[in-house]
C-alpha positions in Angstrom: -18.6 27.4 27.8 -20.4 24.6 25.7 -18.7 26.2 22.8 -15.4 26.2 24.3 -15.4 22.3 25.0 -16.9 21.4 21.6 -13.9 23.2 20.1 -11.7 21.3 22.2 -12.2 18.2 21.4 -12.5 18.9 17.6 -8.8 20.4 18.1 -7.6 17.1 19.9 -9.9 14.6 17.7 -9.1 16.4 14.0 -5.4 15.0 14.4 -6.3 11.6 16.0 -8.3 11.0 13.2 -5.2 11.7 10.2 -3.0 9.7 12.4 -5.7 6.5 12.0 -4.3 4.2 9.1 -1.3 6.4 8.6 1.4 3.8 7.5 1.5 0.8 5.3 4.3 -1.5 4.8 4.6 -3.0 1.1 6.9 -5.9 0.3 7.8 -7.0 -3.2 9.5 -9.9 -4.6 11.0 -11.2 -7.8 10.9 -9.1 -11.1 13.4 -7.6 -13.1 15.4 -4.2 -12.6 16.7 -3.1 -16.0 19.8 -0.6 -15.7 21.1 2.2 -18.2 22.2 5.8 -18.1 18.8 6.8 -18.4 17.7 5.4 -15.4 16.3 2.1 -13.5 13.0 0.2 -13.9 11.6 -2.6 -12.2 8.6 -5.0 -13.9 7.3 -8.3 -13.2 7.8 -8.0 -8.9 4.9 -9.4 -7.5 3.3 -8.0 -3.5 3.7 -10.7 -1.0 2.8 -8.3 1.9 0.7 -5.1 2.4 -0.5 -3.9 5.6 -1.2 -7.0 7.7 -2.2 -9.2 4.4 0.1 -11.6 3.3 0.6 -14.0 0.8 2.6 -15.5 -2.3 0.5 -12.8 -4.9 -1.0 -9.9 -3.5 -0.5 -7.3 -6.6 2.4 -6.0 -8.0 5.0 -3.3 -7.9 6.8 -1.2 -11.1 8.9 1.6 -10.9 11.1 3.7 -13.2 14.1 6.9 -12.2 15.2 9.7 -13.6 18.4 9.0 -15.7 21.4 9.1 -13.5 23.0 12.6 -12.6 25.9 11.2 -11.0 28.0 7.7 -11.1 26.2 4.9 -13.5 24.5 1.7 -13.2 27.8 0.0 -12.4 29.1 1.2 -9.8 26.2 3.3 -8.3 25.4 7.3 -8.2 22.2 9.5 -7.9 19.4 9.3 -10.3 17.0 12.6 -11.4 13.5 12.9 -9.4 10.6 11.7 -11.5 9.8 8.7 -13.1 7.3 7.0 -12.1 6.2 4.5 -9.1 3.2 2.3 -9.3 1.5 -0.5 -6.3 -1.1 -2.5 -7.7 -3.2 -4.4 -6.0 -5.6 -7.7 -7.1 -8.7 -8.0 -4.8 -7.1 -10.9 -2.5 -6.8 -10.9 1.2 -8.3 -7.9 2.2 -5.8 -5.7 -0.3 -7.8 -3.2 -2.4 -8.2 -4.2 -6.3 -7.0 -1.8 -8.5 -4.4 1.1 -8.3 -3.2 1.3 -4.5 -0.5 3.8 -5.3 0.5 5.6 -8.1 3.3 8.7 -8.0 7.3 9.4 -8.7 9.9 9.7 -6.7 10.3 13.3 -5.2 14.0 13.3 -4.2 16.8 11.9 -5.9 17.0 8.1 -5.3 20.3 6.9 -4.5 21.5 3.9 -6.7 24.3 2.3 -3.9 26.7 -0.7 -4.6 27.7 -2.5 -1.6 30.4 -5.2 -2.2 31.1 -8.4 0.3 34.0 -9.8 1.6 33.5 -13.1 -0.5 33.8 -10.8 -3.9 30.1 -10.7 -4.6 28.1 -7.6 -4.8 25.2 -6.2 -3.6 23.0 -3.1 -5.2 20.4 -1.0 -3.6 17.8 1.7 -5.2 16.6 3.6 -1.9 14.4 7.3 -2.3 11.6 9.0 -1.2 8.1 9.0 -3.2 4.7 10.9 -2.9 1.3 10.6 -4.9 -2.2 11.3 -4.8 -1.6 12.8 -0.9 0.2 10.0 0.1 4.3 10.0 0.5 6.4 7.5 1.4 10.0 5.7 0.8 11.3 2.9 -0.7 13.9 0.7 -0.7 14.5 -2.1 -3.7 17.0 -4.5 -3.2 19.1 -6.7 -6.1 20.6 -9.1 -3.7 24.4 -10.7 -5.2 24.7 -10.5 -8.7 27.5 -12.4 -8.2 31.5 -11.9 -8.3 31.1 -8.9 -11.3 29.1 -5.9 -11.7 25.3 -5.2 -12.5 25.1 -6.4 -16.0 22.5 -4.0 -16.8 19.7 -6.6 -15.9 18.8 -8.8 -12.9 16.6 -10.4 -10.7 15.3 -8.5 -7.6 15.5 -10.6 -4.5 13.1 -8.6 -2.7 11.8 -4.9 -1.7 10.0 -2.6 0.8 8.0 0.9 0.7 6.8 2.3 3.4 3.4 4.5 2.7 2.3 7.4 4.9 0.2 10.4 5.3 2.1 13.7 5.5 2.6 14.5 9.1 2.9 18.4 8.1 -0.8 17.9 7.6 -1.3 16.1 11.1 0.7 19.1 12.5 -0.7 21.4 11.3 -4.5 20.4 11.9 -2.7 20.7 15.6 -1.9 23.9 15.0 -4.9 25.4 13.9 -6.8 23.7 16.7 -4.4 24.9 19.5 -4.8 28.8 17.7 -8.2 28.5 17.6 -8.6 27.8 21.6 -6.1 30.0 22.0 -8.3 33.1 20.5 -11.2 32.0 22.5 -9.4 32.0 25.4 -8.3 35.6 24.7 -11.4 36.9 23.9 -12.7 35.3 27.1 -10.3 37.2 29.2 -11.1 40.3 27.2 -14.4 39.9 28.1 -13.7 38.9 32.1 
């Protein structure tokens, strides 16, 4: 019976313990995003908040795409997984020093173009990225580059990521725990 309980409560505590810490909000500002059919890039954006720190200079945050498969830098389309997708942090505030996050995007990140009633225009980069056991999405906003298109360059207004741990491996930690009381309680019926 002592066995039994033990194994319980590693089967619910195993999950508990993956959800702990299992999402970090990351917001960027300012840098450049650099446009052209072989893809996007963002250098220069600096971290202004990461988990609960906040502040004018946490870090930064770079990025590159795949080229783009469909559409172009103009007037939007879908970019090739890859590239690459880096958080840095600087030892301030409570935010680790060194790399924070480093992986590509895993999907196909969606370059959008969203244009206001006043004439200007709005662009988007939003896609899913993993690295190092970690996944997470991410969207980077150029906020109105005015009445024409994306000239190929411009300032980023601002961004988020979102960083998680897989839930497939909180799920199935579950899983195995609930299979394993389930064979001991089998083999104690067997047994009864």
């Amino acid at each position: 019976m002592r066995r039994v309980l033990l194994l319980v409560l590693l089967a619910l505590a195993l999950p508990v313990l993956t959800w702990a810490n299992s999402s970090i909000d990351v917001t960027n500002v300012g840098g450049t995003i650099t446009g052209t059919s072989a893809g996007l890039s963002l250098t220069g954006s600096v971290l202004i908040h990461y988990g609960s720190a906040i502040g004018s200079n946490l870090g930064s945050l770079t990025f590159s795409t795949g080229a783009f498969i469909s559409g172009d830098v103009m007037n939007g389309g879908t970019l090739a997984s890859g590239g690459t997708f880096t958080i840095m942090g600087n030892g301030t505030n409570g935010v680790p020093n060194g790399v924070i996050f480093s992986g590509t995007f895993t999907g196909n990140p969606v370059w959008t173009l969203t244009p206001l009633s006043d004439g200007t225009h709005i662009y988007s980069l939003s896609g899913a990225i993993a690295g190092g056991g970690t996944v997470g999405g991410t969207v980077q906003l150029t906020m109105n580059v005015g009445k024409g298109f994306f000239p190929g360059s411009a300032g980023l207004t601002s961004g988020e990521t979102n960083l998680s741990v897989p839930e497939p491996g909180t799920l199935g930690l579950l899983g195995t725990g609930l299979l394993g009381i389930g064979g001991l309680m089998r083999r104690r019926l067997k047994i009864g």
